[in-house]
BATILUM-28451 format. One line per 8 residues: their letters; for each residue z, y, x of C-alpha. Coordinates in nm, 3 decimals. Layout:
% BATILUM-28451
a	Z Y X  ...
END
This chain:
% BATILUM-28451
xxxxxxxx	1.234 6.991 1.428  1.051 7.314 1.476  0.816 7.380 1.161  0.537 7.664 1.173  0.386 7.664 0.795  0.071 7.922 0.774  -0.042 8.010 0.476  0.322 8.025 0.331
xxxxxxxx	0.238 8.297 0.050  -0.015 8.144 -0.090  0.050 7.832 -0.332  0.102 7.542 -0.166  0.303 7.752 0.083  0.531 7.879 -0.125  0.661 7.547 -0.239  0.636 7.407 0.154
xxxxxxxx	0.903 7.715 0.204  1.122 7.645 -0.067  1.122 7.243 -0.045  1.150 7.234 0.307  1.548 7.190 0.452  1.699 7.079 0.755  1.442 7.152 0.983  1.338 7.512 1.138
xxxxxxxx	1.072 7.670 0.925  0.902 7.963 1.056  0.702 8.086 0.760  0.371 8.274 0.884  0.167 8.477 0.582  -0.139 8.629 0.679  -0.031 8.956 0.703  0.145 8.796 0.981
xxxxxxxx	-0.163 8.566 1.111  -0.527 8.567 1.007  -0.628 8.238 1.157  -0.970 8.318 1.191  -0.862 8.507 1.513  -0.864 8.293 1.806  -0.601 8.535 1.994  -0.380 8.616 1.627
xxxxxxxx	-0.335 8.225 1.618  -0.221 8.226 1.980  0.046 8.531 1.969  0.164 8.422 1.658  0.252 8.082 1.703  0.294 8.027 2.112  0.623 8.185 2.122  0.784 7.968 1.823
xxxxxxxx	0.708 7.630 2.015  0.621 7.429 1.644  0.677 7.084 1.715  0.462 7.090 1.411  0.192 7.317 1.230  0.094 7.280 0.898  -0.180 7.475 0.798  -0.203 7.521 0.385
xxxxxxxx	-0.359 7.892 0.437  -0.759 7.871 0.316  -1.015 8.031 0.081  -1.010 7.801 -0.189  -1.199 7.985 -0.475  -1.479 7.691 -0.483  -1.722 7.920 -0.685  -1.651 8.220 -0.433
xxxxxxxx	-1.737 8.019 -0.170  -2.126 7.930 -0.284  -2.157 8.346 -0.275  -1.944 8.395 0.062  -2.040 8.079 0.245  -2.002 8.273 0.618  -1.626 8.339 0.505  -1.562 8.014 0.359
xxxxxxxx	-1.670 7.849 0.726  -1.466 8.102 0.904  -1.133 8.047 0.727  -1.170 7.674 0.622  -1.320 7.552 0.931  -1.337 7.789 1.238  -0.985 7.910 1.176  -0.859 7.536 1.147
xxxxxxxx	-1.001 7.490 1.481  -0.856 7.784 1.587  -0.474 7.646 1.509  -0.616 7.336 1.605  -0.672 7.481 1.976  -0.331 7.653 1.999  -0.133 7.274 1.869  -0.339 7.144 2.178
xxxxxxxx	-0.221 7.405 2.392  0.143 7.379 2.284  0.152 6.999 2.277  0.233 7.013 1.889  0.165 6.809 1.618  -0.059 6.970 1.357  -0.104 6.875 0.960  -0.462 7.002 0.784
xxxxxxxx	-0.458 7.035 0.401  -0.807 6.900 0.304  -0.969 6.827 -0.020  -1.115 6.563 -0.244  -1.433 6.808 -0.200  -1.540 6.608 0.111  -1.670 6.338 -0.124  -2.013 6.352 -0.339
xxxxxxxx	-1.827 6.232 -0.644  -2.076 5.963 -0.714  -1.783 5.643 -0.704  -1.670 5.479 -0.977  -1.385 5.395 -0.825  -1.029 5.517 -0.606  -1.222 5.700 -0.236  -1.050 5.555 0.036
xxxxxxxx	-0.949 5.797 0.360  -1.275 5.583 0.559  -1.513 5.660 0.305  -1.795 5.874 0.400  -1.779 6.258 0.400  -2.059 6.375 0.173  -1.951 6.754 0.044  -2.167 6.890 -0.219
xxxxxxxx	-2.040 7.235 -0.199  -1.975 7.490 0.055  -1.611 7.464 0.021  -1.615 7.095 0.082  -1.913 7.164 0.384  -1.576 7.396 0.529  -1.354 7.170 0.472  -1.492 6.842 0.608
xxxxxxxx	-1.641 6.985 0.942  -1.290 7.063 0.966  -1.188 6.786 0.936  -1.485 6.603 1.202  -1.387 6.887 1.431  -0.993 6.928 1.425  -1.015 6.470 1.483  -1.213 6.528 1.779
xxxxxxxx	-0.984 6.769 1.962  -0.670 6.626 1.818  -0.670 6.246 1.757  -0.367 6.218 1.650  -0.398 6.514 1.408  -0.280 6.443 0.994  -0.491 6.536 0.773  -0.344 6.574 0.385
xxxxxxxx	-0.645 6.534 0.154  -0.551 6.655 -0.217  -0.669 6.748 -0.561  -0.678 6.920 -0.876  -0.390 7.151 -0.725  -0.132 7.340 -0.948  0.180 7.498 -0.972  0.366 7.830 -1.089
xxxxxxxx	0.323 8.169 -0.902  -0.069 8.111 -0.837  -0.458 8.049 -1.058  -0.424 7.721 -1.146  -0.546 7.524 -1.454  -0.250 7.449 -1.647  -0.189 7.825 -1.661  -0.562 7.916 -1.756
xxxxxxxx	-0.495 7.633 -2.062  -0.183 7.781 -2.187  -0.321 8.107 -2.149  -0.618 8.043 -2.305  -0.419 7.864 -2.611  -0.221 8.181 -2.714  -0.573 8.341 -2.816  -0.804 8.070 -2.971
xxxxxxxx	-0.716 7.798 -3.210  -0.959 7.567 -3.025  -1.046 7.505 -2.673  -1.377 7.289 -2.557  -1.271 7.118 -2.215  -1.516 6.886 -2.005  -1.441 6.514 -2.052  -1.690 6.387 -1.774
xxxxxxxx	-1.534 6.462 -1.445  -1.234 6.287 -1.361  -1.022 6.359 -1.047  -0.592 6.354 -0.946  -0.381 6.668 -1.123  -0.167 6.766 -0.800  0.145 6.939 -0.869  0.227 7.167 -0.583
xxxxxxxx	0.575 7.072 -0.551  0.538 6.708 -0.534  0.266 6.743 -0.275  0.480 6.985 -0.068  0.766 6.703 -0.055  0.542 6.428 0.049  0.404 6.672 0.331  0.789 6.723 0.478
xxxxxxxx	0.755 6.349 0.423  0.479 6.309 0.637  0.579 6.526 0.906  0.917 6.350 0.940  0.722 6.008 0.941  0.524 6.115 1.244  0.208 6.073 1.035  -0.114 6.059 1.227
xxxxxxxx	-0.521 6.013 1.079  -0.622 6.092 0.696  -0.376 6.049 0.431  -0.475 6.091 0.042  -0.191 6.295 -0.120  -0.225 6.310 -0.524  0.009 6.278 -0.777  -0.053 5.914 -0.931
xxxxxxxx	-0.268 5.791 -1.186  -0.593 5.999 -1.291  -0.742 6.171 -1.562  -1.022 6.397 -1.719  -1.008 6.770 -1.713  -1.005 6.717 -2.123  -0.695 6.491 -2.126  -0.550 6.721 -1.864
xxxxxxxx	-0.524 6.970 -2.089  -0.454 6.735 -2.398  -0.126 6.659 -2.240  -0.066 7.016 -2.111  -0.086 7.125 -2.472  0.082 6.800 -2.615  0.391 6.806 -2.358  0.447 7.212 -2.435
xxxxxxxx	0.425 7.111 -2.826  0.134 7.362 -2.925  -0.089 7.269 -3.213  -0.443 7.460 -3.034  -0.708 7.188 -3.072  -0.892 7.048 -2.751  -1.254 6.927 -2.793  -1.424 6.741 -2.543
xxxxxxxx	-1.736 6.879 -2.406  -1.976 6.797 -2.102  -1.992 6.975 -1.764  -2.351 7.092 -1.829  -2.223 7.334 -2.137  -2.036 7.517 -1.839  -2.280 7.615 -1.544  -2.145 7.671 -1.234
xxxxxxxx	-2.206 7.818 -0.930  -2.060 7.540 -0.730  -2.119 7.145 -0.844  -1.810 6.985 -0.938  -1.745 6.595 -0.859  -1.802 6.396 -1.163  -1.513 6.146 -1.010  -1.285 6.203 -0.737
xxxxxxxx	-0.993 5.970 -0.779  -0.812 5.920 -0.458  -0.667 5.606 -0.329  -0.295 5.642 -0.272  -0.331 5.312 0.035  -0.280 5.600 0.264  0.013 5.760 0.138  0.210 5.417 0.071
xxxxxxxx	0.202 5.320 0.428  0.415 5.613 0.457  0.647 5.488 0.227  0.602 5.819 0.004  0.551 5.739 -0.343  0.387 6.076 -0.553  0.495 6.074 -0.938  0.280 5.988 -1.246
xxxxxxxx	0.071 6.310 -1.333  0.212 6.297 -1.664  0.586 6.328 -1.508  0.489 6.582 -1.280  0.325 6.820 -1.538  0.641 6.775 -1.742  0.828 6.902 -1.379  0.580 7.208 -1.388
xxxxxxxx	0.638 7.302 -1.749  1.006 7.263 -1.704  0.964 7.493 -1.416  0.770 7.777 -1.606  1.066 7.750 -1.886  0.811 7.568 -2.178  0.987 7.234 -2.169  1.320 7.067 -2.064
xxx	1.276 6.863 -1.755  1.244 6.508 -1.696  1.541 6.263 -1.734
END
């Protein structure tokens, strides 16, 4: 199988290149393609015949995008279109990393992939008009939704913790917005996964199990064995400049049709930490 990843310097790409074996990977950064060029997209990927593209490269900086929404649009959803128009061309199958931004947050419990779209934020506007798009022209096209994404070698939250916890002897994390901690690795396995499985429609790809921000960090903290204090707080003592979900569990349904099962969040944070050297890994 003939891979093209795009976006492979960024987070998620990074682990996509590493994880990835037995197939052909051509790894595309975007000094190498800026997918918000129709004719870049073309160049780039026409002569490698993919038999799949997965497209992990997008602006992802939620608060960034409220000030820069033109940008957000042209990278998250005119330049998924763009590869979008070049898999049609070439006959290829084509995998979309979306977000649990496409939902309003306002559940109670697990979204389901046939829920309604209902982005609150400019990033999740992007995102799911992508999605509505990229369906239209390919019907068969995957679509990987995920959350609460982390990992080592880019600005994720477990870093900002531990970070954080070398300064101040207490930390005051929000308690009331509960989503799926997403460890980059994991979700770059169950994407070769899916690719391999011939996956087609919307797929929910989190780690299992769920969790506040709060006891995110609790167990970040707890599983590296430092003694900082975390105190829950609400989301209003922290304006800003993009709304964040208050709940955006997703249903893993999706995912077990596949036959992919994602580890426990707890496990896979212990995976991370043992990757950045804090901890010993999991037995």
């Amino acid at each position: 199988m003939r891979v093209a990843v795009i976006g492979a310097a960024g987070l998620l790409g990074k682990y996509l290149v590493r994880e990835w074996s037995g197939d052909e990977l051509f790894p595309l950064n975007r000094a190498q393609l800026d997918i918000r060029d129709a004719k870049q997209c073309a160049d780039a990927l026409g002569p490698l015949h993919p038999d799949w593209i997965v497209l992990s490269a997008a602006f992802t900086d939620v608060d960034a995008c409220e000030s820069h929404p033109e940008k957000a649009i042209e990278t998250n959803c005119t330049g998924a279109v763009n590869v979008g128009s070049v898999a049609k061309e070439l006959g290829a199958h084509m995998l979309f990393v979306s977000t649990d931004y496409v939902f309003d947050g306002k559940k109670s419990a697990p979204y389901e992939t046939g829920d309604p779209r209902n982005p609150q934020t400019v990033y999740g506007r992007s995102k799911a008009e992508a999605e509505v798009q990229l369906i239209e022209m390919l019907p068969n096209v995957c679509i990987a939704r995920t959350a609460w994404l982390y990992g080592v070698g880019g600005k994720s939250f477990p870093d900002t913790i531990l970070k954080l916890a070398q300064t101040r002897p207490q930390l005051d994390v929000v308690d009331d917005q509960r989503g799926c901690p997403t460890y980059a690795r994991d979700l770059a396995r169950a994407i070769v996964g899916l690719c391999r499985r011939d996956a087609r429609g919307i797929v929910h790809v989190t780690n299992a199990g769920d969790c506040t921000w709060y006891e995110f960090a609790a167990e970040i903290l707890r599983q590296a064995g430092w003694n900082t204090e975390v105190r829950p707080t609400t989301t209003d003592k922290f304006p800003r400049p993009a709304p964040r979900p208050k709940y955006s569990v997703l249903s893993p349904k999706s995912l077990a049709k596949y036959g992919i099962d994602m580890p426990r969040w707890p496990d896979a944070l212990r995976d991370y930490l043992a990757e950045r050297g804090l901890v010993s890994s999991s037995p």
